[in-house]
TIDREN-50903 format. One line per field, with one value per residue (C-alpha): x, y, z; residue in one letter; residue number from 1. Coordinates in steps of 0.25 Angstrom, whole numbers, plus 5000, padded with zeros to 4 digits. Each point is the difference from the previous one (the first is absolute). Layout:
X (X  ...) .
Y (Y  ...) .
Z (Z  ...) .
aa (A  ...) .
i (NUM  ...) .
REM end
This chain:
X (5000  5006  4994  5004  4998  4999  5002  4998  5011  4994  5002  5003  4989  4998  5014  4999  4988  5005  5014  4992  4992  5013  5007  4988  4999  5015  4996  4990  5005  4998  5007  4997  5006  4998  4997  5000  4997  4997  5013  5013  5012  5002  4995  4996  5007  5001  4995  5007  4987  4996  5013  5003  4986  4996  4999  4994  4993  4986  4990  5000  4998  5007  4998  5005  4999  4990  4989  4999  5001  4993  5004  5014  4996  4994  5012  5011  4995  5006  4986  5008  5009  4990  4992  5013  5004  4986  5000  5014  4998  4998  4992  4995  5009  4996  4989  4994  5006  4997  5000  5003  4991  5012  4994  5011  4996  4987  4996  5010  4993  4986  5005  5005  4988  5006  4996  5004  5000  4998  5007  5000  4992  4994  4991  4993  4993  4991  4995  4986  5000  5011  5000  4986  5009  5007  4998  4998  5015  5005  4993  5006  5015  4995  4998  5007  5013  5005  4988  5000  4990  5001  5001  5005  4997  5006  4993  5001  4988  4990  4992  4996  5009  5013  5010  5009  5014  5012  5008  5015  5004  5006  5009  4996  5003  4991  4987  4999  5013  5005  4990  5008  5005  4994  5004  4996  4998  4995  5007  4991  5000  5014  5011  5004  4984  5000  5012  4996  4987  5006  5011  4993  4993  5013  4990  5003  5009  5000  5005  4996  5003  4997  5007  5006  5008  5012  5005  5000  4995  4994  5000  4987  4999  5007  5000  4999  5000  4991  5004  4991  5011  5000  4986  4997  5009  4994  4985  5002  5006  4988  4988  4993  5002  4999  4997  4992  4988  5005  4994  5011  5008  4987  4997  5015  4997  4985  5006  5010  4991  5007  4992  4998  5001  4997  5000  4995  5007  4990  4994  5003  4986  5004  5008  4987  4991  5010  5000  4987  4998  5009  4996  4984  5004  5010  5012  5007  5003  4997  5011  4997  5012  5015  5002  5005  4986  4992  5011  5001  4985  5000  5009  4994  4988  5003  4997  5004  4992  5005  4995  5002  5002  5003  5014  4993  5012  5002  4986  4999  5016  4992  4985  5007  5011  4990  4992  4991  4988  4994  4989  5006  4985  5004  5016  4995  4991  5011  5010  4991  4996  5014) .
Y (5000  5014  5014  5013  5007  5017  5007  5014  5007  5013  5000  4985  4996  4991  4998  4993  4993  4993  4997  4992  4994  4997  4992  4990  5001  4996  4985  4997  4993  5012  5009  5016  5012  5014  5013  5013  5014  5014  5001  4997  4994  5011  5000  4984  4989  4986  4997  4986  4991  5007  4996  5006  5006  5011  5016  5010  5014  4996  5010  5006  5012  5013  5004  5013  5001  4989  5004  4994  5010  4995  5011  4996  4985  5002  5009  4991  4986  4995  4997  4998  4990  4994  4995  4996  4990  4993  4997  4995  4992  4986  4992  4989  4989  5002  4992  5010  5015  5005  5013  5008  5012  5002  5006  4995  4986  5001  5006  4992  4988  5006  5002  4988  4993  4993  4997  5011  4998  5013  5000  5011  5010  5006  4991  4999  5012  4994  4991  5008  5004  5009  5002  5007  5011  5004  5012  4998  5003  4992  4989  5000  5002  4986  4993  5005  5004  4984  4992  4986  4987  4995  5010  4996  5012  4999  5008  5000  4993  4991  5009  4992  4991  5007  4993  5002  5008  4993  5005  4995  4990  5007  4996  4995  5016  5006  5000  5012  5008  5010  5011  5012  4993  5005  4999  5010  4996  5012  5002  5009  5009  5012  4992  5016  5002  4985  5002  5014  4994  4988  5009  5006  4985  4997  4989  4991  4993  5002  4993  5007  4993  5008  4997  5014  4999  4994  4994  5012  5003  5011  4996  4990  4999  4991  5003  4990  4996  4990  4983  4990  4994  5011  5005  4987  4999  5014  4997  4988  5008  5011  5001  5010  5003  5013  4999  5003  4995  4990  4985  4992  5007  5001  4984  4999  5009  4993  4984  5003  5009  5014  5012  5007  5015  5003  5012  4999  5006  5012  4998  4983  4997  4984  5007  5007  4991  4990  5009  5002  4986  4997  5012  4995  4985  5007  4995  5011  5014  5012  5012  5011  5004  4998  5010  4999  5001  4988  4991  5002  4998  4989  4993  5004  4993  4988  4989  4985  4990  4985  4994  4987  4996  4985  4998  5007  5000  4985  4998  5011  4993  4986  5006  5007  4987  4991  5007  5012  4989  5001  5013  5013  4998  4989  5003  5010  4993  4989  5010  5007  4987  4996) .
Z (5000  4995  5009  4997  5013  4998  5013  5001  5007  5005  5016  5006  5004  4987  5000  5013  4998  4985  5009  5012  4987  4992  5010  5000  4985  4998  5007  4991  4987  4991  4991  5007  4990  5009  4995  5008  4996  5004  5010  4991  5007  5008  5015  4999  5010  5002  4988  4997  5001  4988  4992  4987  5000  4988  5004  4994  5002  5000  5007  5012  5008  5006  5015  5005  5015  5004  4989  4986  4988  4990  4989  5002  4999  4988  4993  5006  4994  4988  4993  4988  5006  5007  4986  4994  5012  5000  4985  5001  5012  4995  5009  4991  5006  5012  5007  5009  5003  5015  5003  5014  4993  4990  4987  4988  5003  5003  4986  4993  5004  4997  4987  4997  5006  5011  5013  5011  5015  5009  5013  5010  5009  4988  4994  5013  4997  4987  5010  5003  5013  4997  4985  5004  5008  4989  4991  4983  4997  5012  4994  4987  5008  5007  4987  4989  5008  5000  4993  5004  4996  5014  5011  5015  5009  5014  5013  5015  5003  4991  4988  4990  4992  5005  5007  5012  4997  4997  5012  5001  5012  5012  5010  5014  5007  4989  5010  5012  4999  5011  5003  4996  4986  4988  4986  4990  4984  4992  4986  4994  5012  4999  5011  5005  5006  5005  5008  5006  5004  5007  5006  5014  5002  5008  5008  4988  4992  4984  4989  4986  4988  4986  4987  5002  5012  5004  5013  5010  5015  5005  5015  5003  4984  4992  4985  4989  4984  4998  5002  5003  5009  5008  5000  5004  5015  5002  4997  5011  5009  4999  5007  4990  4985  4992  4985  4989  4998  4990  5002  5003  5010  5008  4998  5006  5012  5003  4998  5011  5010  4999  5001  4985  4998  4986  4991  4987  4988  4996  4985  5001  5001  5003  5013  5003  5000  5008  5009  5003  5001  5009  5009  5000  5003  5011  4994  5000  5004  4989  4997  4992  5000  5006  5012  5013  5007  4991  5002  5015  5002  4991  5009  5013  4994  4993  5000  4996  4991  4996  4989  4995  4985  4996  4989  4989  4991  5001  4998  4988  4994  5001  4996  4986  4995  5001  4987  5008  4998  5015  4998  5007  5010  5003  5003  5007  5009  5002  5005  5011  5006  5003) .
aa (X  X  X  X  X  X  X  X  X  X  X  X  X  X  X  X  X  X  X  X  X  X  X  X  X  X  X  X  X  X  X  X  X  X  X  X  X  X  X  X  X  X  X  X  X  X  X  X  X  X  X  X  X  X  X  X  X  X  X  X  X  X  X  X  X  X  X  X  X  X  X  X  X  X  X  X  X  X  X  X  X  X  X  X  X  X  X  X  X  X  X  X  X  X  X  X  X  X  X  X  X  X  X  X  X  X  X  X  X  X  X  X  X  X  X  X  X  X  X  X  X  X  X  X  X  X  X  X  X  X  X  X  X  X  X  X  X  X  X  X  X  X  X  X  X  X  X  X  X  X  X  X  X  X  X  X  X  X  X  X  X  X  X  X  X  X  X  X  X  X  X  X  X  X  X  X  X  X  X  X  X  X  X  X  X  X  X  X  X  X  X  X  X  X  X  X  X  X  X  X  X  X  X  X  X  X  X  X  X  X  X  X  X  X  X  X  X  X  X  X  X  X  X  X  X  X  X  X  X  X  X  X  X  X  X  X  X  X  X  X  X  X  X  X  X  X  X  X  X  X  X  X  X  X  X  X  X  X  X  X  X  X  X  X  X  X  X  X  X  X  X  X  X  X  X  X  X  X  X  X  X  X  X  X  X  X  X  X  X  X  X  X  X  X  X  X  X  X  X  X  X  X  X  X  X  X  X  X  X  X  X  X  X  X  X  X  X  X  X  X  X  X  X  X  X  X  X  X  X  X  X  X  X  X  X  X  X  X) .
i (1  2  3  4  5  6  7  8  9  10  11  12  13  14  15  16  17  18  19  20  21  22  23  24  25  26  27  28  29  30  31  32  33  34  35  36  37  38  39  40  41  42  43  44  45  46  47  48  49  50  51  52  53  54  55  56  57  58  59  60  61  62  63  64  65  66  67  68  69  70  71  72  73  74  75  76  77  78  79  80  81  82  83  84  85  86  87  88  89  90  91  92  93  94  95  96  97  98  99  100  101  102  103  104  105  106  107  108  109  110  111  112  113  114  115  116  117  118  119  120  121  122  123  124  125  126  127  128  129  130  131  132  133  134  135  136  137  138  139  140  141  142  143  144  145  146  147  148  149  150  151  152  153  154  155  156  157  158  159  160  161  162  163  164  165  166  167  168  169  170  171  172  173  174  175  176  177  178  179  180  181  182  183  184  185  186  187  188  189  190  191  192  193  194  195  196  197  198  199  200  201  202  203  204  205  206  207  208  209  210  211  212  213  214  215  216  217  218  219  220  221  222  223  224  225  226  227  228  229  230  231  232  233  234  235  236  237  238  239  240  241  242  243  244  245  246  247  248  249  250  251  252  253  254  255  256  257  258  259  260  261  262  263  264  265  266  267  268  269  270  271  272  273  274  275  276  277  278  279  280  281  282  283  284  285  286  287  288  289  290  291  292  293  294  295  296  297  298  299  300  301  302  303  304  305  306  307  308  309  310  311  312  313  314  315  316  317  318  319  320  321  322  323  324  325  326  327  328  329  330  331  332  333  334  335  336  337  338) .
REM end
């Protein structure tokens, strides 16, 4: 069996999520080709599961100070490009292309008529509890963005046929965390206003990660670029996580019981509504905006919630190489009663 797996490279949360999926994927008797776009090869890390995987621009988006602009989106995506790279991708040999809402693949293999997997945060939201929320043009974005014959939508709790998250497997010191620990994840917002915020919170212990910083310290906070290695023995060591509203971060933060403080990236209409569904279900706290004050109520106030989610990724590795043929219902069903 032969996938071609596109994985759209803006942020890391689809990133991560196609990582925890790949290692499952590379013990399977199958032949996985990547392809990643809308980041380059500037910014990525530990990218070896992928191996020789395929870049190119794709589509993404400009952020300037923790709000999308759209004009500039617009402007600054090689359309052009974009048209070229789907007619030359050649998907025909392939026996199925997945797609992590990465456009080049997903209209190269609507073009060429061959069957397309969508995996991700994203396609939760043509189930119809949600895809009802949404506005004309947020519905076209939705399914014209990274089109796909089979859809696999992943939410925090059951809605319709949408299946857990694929959250990757942590070590045993994950759960809890120390009290005064917090890490903070928020690449769209501007690094000199996150670390002047945190600065008077002196009660705590910060460690920022944003793709741009580099190791430094400011007293009670520690500077970092982003690396899964070590994000991963700060996040265990946390109690509470700062970060976007992004779906997987938050998924990381909820499997392993560490209060959530979001803040949404303005304009990002999936990061809006993620926010206000995790705010009505109490999952996590709401920022507006990145100041001293928000961020020191937030903490005063927050609280914890510990959700359990089976092995997804081994059951979605197993569920796709062995032909896709169980209906996403009943996938669906099979994964929340576990």
């Amino acid at each position: 069996m032969r996938i071609l797996y596109g994985i759209q490279g803006t942020g890391n949360g689809h990133l991560s999520r196609s990582h925890t999926l790949a290692g499952y994927l590379k013990q399977r008797p199958v032949d996985v080709d990547y392809l990643i776009s809308g980041r380059g090869n500037t910014g990525v890390f530990d990218m070896d599961v992928f191996g020789a995987y395929q870049s190119f621009g794709g589509l993404s988006f400009v952020t300037e100070n923790g709000a999308l602009k759209r004009r500039k989106t617009v402007l600054s995506n090689n359309w052009k490009q974009f048209y070229q790279d789907v007619k030359a991708l050649d998907v025909t040999s392939y026996d199925v292309v997945i797609t992590d809402y990465e456009p080049i693949s997903a209209w190269a293999a609507k073009r060429a008529g061959v069957r397309c997997i969508g995996l991700g945060r994203q396609y939760a939201f043509l189930e119809p509890d949600l895809y009802k929320t949404l506005s004309l043009w947020q519905r076209q974005i939705i399914k014209q963005f990274a089109p796909c014959t089979t859809p696999v939508g992943m939410h925090w709790v059951e809605c319709g046929n949408a299946i857990p998250p694929v959250v990757k497997e942590s070590g045993d010191d994950c759960e809890g965390g120390l009290a005064q620990r917090i890490v903070v994840y928020l690449p769209f917002e501007d690094p000199e206003v996150i670390i002047n915020a945190l600065y008077p919170l002196d009660d705590y212990e910060f460690s920022v990660f944003h793709p741009k910083l580099t190791r430094c310290s400011y007293g009670h906070i520690e500077c970092f670029a982003p690396s899964r290695k070590q994000f991963s023995g700060h996040f265990g060591r946390a109690s509470a996580v700062i970060s976007n509203a992004g779906f997987e971060t938050s998924c990381e933060a909820l499997r392993e019981g560490k209060a959530l403080i979001i803040k949404p990236l303005v304009g990002q209409f999936e990061q809006q509504k993620n926010a206000e569904i995790l705010a009505r279900k109490g999952l996590a706290t709401v920022l507006t905006s990145v100041n001293y004050v928000s961020i020191e109520q937030a903490l005063k106030s927050r609280q914890s919630t510990h959700i359990q989610w089976p092995n997804v990724a081994k059951h979605l590795a197993n569920w796709i190489t062995d032909g896709a043929k169980e209906s996403v219902r009943d996938l669906s069903k099979r994964l929340w009663g576990i």
